[in-house]
Backbone bond lengths (Angstrom), bond angles and torsions (degrees), N, CA, C in turn:
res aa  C-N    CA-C-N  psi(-1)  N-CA   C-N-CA  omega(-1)  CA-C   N-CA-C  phi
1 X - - - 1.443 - - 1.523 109.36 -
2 X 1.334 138.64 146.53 1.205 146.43 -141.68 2.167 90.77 -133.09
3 X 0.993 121.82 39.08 1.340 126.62 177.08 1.566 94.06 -124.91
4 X 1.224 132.49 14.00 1.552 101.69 -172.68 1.849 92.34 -95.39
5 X 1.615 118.95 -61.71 1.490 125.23 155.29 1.323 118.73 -121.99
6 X 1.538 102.12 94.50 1.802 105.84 175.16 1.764 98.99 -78.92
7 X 0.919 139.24 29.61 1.396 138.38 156.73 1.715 119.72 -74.30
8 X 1.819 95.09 -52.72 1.386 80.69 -171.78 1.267 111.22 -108.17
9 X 1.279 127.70 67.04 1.399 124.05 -163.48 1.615 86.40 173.16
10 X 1.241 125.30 98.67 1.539 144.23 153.50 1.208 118.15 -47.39
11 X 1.568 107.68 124.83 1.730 111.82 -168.20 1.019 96.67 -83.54
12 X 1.750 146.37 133.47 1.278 116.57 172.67 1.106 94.09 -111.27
13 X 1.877 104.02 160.93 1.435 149.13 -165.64 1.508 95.28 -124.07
14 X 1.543 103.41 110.14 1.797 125.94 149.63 1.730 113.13 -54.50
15 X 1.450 95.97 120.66 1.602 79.39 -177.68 1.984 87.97 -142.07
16 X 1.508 99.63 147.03 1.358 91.88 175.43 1.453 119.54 -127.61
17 X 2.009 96.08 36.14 1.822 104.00 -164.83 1.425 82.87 -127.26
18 X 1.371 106.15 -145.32 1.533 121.90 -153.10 1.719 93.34 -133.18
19 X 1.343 115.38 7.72 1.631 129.94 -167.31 1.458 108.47 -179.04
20 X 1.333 103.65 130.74 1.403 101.61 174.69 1.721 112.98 -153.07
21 X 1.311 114.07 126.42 1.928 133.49 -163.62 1.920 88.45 -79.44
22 X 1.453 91.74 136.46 1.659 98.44 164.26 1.468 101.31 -149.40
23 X 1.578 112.68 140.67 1.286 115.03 172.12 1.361 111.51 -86.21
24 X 1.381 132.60 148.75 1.609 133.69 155.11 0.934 92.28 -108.67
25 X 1.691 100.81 135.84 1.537 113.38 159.10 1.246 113.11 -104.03
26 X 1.542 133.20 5.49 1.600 147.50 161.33 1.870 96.54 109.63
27 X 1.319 92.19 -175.18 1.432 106.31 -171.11 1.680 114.04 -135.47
28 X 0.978 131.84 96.79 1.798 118.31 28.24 1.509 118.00 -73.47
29 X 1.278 130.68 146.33 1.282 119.76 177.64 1.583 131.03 -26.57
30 X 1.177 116.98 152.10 1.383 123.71 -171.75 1.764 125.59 20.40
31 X 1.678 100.24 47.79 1.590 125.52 178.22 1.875 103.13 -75.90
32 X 1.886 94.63 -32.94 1.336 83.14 178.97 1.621 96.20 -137.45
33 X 1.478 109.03 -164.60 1.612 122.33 -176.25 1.181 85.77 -86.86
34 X 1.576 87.99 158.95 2.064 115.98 171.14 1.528 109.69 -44.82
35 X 1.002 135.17 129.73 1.370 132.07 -160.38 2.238 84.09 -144.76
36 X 1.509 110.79 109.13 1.481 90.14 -153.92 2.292 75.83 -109.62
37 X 1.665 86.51 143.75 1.700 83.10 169.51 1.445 102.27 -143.50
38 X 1.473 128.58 -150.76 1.446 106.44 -140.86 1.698 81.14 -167.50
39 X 1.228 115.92 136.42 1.708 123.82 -166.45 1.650 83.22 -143.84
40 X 1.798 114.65 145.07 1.230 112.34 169.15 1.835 95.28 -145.41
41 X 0.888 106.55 -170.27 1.794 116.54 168.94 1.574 99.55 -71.01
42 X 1.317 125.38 -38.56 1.418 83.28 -170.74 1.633 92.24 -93.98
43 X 0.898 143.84 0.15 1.878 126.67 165.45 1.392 91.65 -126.25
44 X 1.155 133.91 121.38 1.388 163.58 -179.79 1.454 106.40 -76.61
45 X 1.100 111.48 -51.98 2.134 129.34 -163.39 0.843 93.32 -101.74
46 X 1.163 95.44 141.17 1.847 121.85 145.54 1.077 115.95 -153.82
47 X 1.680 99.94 152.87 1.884 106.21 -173.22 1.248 94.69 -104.49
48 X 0.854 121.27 166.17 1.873 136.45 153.04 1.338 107.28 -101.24
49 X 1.613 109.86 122.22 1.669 117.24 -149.17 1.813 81.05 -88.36
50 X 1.109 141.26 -12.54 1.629 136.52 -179.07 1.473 110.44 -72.19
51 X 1.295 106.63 -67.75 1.200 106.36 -172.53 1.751 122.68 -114.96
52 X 1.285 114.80 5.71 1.523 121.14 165.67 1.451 103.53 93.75
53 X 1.695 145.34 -6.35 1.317 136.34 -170.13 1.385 100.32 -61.34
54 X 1.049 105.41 163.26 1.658 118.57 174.53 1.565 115.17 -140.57
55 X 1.389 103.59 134.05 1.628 113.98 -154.96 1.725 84.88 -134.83
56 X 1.463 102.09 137.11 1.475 147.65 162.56 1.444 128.01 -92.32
57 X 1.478 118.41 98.56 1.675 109.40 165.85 1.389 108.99 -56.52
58 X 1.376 123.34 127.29 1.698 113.13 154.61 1.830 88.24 -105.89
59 X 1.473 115.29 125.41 1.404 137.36 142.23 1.732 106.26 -33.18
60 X 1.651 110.60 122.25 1.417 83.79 170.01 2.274 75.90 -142.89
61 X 1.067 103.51 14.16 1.487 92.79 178.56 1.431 123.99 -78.45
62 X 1.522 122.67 -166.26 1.586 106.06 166.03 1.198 147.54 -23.90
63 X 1.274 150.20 133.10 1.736 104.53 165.48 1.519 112.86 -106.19
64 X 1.112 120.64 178.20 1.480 136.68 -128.40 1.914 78.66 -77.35
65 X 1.098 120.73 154.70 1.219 145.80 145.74 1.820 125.79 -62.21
66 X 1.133 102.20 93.96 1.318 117.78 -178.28 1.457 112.06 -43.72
67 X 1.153 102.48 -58.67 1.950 123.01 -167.16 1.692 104.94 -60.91
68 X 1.114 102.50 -45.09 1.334 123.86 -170.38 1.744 125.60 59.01
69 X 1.430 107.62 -8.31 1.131 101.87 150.46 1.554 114.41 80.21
70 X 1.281 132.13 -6.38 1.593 125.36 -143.14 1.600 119.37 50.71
71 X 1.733 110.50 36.29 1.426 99.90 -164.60 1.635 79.97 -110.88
72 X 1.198 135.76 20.16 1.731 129.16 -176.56 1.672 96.00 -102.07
73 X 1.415 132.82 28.15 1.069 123.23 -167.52 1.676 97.44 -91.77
74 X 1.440 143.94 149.14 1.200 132.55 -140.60 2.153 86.87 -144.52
75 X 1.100 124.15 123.30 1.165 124.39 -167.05 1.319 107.51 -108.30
76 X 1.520 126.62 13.08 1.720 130.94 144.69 2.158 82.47 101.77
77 X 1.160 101.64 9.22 1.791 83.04 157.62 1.579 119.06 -78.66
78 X 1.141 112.39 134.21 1.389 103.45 178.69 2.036 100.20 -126.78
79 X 1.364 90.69 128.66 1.709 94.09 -175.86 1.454 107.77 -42.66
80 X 1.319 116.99 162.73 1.546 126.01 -167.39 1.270 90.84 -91.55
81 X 1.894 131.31 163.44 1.129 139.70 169.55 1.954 95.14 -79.48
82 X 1.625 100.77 147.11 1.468 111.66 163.84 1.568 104.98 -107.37
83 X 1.120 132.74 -177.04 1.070 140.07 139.35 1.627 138.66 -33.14
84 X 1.457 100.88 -39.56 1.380 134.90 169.21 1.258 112.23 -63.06
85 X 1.613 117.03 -38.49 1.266 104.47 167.89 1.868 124.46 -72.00
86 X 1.207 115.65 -10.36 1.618 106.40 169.33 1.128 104.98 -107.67
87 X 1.460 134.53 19.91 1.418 117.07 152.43 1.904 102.51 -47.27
88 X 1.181 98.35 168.66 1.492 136.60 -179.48 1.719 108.24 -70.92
89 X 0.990 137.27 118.00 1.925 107.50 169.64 1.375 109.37 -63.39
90 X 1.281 107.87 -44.45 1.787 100.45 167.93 1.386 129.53 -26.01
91 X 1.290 120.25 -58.26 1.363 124.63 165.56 1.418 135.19 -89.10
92 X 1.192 102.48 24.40 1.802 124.74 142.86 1.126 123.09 -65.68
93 X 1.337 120.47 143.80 1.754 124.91 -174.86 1.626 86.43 -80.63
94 X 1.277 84.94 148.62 1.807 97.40 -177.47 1.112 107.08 -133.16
């Protein structure tokens, strides 16, 4: 069972996008409310600031296209800022 220290040992999360939402309900289970956070390829981790679990993207989607095709052409979207982006790096699980 993964309730004794979900700190040092990363729960991992199957993901087959480029972003993927997970609820914690804390550790031991449902200690706290849905607390929902968001792991992608480029940030892998996340803590749950309630109860300390630590969750892992494992990549299990396509992989990247070598050839590329003319498919790297970039149409000036630029992802929106979250919140997540002015966290601190300091207070990132490391």
């Amino acid at each position: 069972m993964r309730t004794q220290e979900p700190w040092r040992t990363p729960i991992p999360v199957r993901s087959a996008g480029d972003e993927q939402y997970l609820g914690c309900t804390g550790a031991p289970a449902d200690s706290h409310v849905t607390l929902w956070l968001t792991i992608s390829r480029d940030r892998p981790i996340e803590r749950c600031p309630e109860c300390g679990s630590v969750y892992k993207m494992e990549y299990v989607g396509p992989t990247e296209d070598a050839h590329h095709h003319g498919h790297d052409h970039h149409h000036g979207y630029e992802e929106p800022k979250t919140f997540a982006d002015f966290v601190k790096p300091e207070y990132r699980y490391q």
